[in-house]
N, C-alpha and C positions, 0 to 999 in steps of 0.2 A: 181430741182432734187429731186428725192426722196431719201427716207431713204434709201432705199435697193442699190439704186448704189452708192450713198456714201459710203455704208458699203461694195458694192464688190469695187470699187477704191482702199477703205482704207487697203482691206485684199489684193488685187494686189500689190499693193503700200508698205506693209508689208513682203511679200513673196518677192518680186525685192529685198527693201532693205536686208534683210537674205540671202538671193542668191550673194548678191555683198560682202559682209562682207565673206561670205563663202568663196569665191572667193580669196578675200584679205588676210583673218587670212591663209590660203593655202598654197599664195605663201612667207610668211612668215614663217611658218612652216617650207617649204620646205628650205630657205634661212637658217635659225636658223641648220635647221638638217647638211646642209654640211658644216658650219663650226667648228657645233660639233661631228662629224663623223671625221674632220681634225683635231680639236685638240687633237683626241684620239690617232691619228697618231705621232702628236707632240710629245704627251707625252712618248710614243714608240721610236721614232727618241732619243730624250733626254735623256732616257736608254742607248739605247744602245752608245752614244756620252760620256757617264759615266763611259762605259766601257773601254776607252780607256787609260786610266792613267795605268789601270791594263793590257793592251795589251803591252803598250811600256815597263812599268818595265820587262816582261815578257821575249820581242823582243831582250832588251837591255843585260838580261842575258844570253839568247841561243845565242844568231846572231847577236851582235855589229857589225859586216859588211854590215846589213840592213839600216844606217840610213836614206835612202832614204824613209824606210818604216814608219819610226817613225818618220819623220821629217811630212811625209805628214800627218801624224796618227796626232798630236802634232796641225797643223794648221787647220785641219776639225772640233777637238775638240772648238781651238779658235775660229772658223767660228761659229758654232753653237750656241755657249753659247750667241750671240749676238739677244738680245728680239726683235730689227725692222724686221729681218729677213720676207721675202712677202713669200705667200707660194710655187712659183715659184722657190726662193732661197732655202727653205727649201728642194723641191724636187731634186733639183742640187744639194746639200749639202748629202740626202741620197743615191744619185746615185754615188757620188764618194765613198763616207761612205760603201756602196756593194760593191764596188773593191778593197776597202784596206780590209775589211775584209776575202774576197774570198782570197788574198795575205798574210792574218796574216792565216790562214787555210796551204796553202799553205807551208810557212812557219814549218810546223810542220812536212810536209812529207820529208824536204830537212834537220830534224833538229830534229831525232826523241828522242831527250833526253827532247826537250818539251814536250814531252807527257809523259812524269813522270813525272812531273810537278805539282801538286795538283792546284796549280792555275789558270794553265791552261786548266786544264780539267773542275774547273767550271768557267771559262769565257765562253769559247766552250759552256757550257751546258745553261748558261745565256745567250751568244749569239745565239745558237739557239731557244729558248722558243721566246725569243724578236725578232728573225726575222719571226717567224711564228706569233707571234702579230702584227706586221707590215705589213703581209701581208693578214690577217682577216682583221685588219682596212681600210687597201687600198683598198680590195674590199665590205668592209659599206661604205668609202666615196664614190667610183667609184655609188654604187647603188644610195646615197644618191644625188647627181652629175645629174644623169640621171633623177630620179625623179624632182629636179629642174629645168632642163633644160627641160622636159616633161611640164611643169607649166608655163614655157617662153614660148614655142611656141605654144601650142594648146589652141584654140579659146573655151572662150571668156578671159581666165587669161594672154593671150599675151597680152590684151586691157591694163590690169593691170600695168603688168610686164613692161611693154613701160613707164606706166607714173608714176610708182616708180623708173623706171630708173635699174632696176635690169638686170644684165650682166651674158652672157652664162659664166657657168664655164668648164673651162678645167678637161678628169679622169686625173687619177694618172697611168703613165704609165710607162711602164719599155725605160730604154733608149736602144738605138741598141748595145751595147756594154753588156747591162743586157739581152739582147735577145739571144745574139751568144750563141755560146760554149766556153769555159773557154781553155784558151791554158795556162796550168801551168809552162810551159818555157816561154813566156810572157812576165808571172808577173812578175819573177825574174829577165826578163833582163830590165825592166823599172826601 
């Protein structure tokens, strides 16, 4: 062999390997990004699960006839604060977490001396700022989601993604009860 194909081998053979590392660092990247696009979520979820100490004293001074609201209000917080939680749970967790809040809302139209309330009106304000973080984040993770799952199937980083073992992930969706319309006689009679 000569010098000269040795030396294009060795610049092929250089250029492959950068190309597979490219590859690699990628679908990593992409892995790294939606679970950090999720834990911004988290973090968000966790707020607003903070809020609710300050929902029930609130519940408890207008509408002691609610406990049904505060009782569930009371156990979503206990649910949450628990660290193994998968993020499966966590999203079952913020989907019922939207209906008792739509119902502490609610709440205020059946019970309008809450809203003279100073603490009410900034939970309200707290509550809304945090659900519209909630839901900027859920759609960076949903982007973030689809870019990885773009990295699992398309050829040549599916070759990859198979032998790191890397797993399509699920977006972050609203559940069919978060989709309908809000029936405010409903909430109340649940």
């Amino acid at each position: 062999m000569t010098i000269s194909l040795i030396f294009v081998i060795g610049i092929v053979g250089l250029v492959l390997i950068i190309w597979l590392v490219s590859i690699y660092n990628g679908l990593i990247n992409k892995k790294n990004q939606v679970e950090n696009t999720f834990s911004s979520i988290d973090v968000y979820l966790k707020n607003r699960f903070d809020l609710i100490p300050n929902l029930v004293a609130v519940a408890k001074e207008t509408a002691s006839r609610e406990t049904s609201f505060i009782e569930k209000a009371i156990s979503l917080r206990n649910q949450a604060s628990n660290p193994d939680l998968s993020m499966e749970d966590k999203v079952h967790l913020d989907n019922e977490a939207s209906q008792i809040f739509t119902r502490f809302f609610a709440l205020s139209e059946n019970y309008p001396q809450m809203t003279s309330i100073g603490l009410f009106k900034e939970i309200q304000s707290n509550l809304a700022e945090i659900e519209d973080r909630i839901s900027a984040a859920r759609r960076a993770f949903n982007s973030a989601v689809t870019q990885y799952n773009n990295g699992l199937e398309m050829f040549p980083s599916s070759i990859f993604a198979g032998i790191m073992g890397l797993q399509h992930k699920e977006w972050f969706e609203a559940s069919e009860d978060e989709k309908g319309s809000i029936n405010m006689q409903n909430l109340f009679n649940n």
